[in-house]
C-alpha positions in Angstrom: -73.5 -86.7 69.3 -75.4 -84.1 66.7 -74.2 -80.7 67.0 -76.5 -78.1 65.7 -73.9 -75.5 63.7 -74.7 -71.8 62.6 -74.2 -72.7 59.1 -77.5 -75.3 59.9 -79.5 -72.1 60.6 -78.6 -69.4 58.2 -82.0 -69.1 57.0 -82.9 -67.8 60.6 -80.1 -65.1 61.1 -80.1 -61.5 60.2 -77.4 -59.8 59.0 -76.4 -56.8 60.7 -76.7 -53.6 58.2 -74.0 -50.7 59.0 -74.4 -47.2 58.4 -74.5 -46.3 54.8 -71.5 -45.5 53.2 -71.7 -42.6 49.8 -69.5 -42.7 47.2 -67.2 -39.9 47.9 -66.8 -37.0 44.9 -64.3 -34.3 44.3 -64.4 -31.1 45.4 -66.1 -28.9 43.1 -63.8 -25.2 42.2 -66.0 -24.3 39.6 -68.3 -22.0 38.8 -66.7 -20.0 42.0 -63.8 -19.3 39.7 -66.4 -17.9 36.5 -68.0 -14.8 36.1 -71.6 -15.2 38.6 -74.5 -13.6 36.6 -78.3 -14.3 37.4 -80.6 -14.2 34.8 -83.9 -11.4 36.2 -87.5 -12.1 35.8 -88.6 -11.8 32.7 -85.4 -12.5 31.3 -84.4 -14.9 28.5 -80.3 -14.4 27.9 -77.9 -12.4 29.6 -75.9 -9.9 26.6 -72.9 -8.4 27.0 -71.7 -5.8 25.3 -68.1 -4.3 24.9 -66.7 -1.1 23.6 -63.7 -1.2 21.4 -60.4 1.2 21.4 -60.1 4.4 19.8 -56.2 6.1 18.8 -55.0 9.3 20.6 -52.9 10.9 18.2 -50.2 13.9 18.3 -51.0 17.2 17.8 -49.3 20.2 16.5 -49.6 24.0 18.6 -52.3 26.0 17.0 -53.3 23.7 14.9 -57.2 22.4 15.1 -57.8 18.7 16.0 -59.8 17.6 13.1 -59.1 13.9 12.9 -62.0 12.1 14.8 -62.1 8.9 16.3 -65.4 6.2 16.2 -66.1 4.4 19.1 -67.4 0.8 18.2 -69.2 -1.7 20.8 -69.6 -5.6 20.1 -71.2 -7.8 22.4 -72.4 -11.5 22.9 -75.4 -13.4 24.0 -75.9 -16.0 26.3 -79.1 -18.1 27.5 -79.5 -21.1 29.8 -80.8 -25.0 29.5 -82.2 -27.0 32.0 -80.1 -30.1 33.8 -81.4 -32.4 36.1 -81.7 -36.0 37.6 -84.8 -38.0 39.0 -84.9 -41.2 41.6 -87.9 -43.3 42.3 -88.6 -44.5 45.9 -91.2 -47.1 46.4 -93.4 -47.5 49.7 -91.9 -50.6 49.7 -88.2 -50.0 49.6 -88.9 -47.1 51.8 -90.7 -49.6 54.7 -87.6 -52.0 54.4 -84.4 -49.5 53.9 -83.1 -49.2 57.6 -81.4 -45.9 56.2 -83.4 -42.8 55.5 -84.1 -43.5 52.1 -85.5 -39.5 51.5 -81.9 -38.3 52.8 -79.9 -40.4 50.9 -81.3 -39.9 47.8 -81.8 -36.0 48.2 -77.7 -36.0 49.2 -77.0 -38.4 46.1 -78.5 -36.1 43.4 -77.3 -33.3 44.9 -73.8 -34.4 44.4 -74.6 -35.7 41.2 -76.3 -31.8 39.7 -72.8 -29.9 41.8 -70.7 -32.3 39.6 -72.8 -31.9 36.4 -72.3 -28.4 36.6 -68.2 -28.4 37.2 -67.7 -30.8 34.5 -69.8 -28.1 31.9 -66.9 -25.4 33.0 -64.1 -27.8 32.9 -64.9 -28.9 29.5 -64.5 -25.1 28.4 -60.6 -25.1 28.7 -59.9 -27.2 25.7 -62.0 -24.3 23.7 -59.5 -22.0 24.5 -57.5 -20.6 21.2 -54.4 -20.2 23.4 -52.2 -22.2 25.5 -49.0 -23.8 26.3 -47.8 -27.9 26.1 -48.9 -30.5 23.7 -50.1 -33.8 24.3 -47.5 -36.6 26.0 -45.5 -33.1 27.8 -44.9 -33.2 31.7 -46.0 -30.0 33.5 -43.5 -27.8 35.5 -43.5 -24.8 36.9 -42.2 -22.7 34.0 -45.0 -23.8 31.7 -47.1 -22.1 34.6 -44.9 -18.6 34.0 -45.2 -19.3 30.3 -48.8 -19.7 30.7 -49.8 -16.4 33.0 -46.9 -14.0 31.1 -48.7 -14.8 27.8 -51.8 -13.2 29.7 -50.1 -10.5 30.7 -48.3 -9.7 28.4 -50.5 -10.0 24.6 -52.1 -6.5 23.3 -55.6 -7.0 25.3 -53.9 -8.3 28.8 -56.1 -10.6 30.5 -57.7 -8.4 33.8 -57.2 -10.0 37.3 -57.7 -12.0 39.1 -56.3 -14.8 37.5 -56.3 -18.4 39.4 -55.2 -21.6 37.8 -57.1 -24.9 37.9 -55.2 -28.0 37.4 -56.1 -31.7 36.9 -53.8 -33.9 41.0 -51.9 -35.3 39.0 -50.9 -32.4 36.7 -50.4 -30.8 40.3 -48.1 -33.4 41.2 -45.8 -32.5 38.8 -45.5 -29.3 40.2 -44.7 -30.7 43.8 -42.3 -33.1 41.8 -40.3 -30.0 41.0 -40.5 -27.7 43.9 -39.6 -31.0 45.5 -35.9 -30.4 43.8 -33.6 -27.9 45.6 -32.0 -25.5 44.0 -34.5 -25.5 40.9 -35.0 -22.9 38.4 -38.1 -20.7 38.2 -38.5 -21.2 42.2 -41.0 -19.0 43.4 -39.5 -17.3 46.2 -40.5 -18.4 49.9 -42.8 -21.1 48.2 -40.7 -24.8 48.6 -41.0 -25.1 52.4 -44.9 -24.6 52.2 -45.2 -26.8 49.0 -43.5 -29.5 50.5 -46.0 -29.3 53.8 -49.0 -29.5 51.7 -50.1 -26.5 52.8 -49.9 -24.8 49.5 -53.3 -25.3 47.2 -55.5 -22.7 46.2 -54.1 -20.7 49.7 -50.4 -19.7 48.4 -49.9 -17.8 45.0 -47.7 -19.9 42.5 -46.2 -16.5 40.1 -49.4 -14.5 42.2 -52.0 -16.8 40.7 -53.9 -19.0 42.9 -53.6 -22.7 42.1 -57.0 -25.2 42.7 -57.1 -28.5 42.1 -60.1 -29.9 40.2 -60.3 -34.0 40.5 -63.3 -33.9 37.7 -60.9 -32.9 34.6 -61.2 -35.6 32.2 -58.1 -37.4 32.4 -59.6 -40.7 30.3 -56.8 -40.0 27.6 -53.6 -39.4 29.8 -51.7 -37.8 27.4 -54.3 -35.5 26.4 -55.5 -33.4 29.8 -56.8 -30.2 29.6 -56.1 -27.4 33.0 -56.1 -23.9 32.3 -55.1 -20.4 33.9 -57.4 -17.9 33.3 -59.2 -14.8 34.3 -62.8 -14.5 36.5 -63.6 -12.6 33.3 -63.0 -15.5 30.4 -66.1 -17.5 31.3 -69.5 -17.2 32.8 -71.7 -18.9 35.0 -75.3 -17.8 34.0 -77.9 -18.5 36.1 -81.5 -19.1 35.3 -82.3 -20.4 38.5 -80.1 -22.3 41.3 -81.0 -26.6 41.7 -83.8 -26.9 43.3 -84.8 -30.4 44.3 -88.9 -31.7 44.4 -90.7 -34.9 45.6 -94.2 -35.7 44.8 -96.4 -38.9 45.4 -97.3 -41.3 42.7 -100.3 -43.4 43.9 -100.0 -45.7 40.8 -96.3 -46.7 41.1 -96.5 -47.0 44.9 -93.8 -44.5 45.9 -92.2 -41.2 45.4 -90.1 -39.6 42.5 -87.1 -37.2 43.9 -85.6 -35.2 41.7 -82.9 -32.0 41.2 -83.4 -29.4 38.5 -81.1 -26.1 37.4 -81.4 -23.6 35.1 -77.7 -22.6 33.9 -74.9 -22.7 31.5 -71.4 -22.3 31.5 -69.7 -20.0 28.5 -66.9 -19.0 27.3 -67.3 -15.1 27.1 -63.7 -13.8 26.1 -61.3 -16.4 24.7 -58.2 -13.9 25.0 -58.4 -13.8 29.0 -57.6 -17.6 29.3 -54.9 -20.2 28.5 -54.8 -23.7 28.4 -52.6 -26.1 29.5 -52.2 -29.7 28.0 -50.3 -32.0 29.8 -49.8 -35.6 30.8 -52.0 -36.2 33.7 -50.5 -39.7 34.3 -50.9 -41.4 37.9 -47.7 -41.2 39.9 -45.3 -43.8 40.8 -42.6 -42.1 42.5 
């Protein structure tokens, strides 16, 4: 007796299509942590100046003050580029996608300009003249007192608020060693909301906020680059915000969708921040 199988008519099925599925991305922490400035109309760069110090100096009763002091001012200057990322549609594709092809694509470049525009900051840590750790180190929490006394505590100290942005698995290694009763440099009233996972970016580690920040390069392990630093070391300038466009292209049959901003990220005062370099190795344990 013949016996007529599915595999016989595959060519007459249809596969079922699920919901789209994105490919998921980090949070993004930066630019919130920068320095915001908007660039006005008419404007081509943003300068900053900054007046230096002058010396009081002791006096003697009835005597005239005679010595004079000159007040200086430097500054620096900062402009923008343009970033952005374009995806065709065709009619076609767009006629046979059972997902919204518009949507998808406008959510998809949208992730792709936010994590563009982290990765710019991020990169601006391993600029930084100061810092604590070397390469192939473990992180702890007293390289994050080190880190925020040196701020503190130089001749120009580095003006609040200060937060700290660290690579998971340099964050890790602070869990690792709250994780230990009884350890040295404990934050007070910190371990029992550590070890919930409540504490990231919400509870003060030494009164410095601590964010997490997935998109830190971390392709040479031994060689990862987080950083504590003030609102006040770098800027995010702002030309103009992303803005995403789609127009019609009769020849090609479909539509180009794209995302374009107008920014930069800078480095404005290299003695309000500190590095940290640190193994940023996955956990086992």
């Amino acid at each position: 007796m013949a016996y007529t199988t599915a595999t016989d008519l595959t060519n007459g099925q249809i596969a079922m299509v699920g919901a789209a599925r994105y490919t998921y991305e980090h949070e993004n922490v930066l630019p919130g942590l920068f320095d915001h400035r908007v660039l006005g109309a008419g404007e081509k760069s943003l300068y900053i100046p900054k007046f230096g110090r002058v010396e009081a100096k002791d006096l003697t009763d009835g005597v005239d003050m005679t010595e004079t002091q000159q007040l200086t001012i430097s500054g620096t200057e900062h402009s923008t580029d343009e970033a952005g990322c374009k995806v065709v549609i065709t009619k076609k594709l767009r006629n046979q996608l059972k997902e919204d092809a518009y949507g998808a694509t406008g959510k998809v470049i949208g992730n792709a300009m936010k994590k563009k525009i982290e990765i710019d900051g991020l990169n601006l840590f391993s600029g930084l003249s100061n810092g604590v750790g070397a390469a192939s180190t473990t992180f702890s929490t007293a390289y994050m007192q080190a880190a925020i006394t040196q701020l503190f505590g130089q001749d120009e100290p580095a003006p609040e608020p200060i937060n700290a942005v660290l690579h998971p698995y340099t964050y890790h290694d602070i869990k690792t060693n709250l994780a230990i009763p009884g350890t040295s440099n404990m934050p007070p009233n910190i371990q029992g909301t550590a070890l919930q996972g409540k504490w990231r970016g919400n509870e003060p580690l030494y009164g410095v906020p601590v964010f997490i920040a997935g998109n830190i390069d971390d392709s040479t392990a031994t060689t990862t680059y987080s950083a504590v630093f003030s609102r006040m070391t770098f800027i995010y300038l702002v030309g103009w915000e992303p803005e995403t466009w789609m127009e019609e292209d009769g020849s090609l049959r479909g539509w180009e969708i794209g995302i374009v901003a107008d920014y930069a990220c800078v480095e404005e005062d290299d003695n309000y921040g500190c590095y940290l370099l640190f193994d940023a190795t996955a956990p086992t344990t």
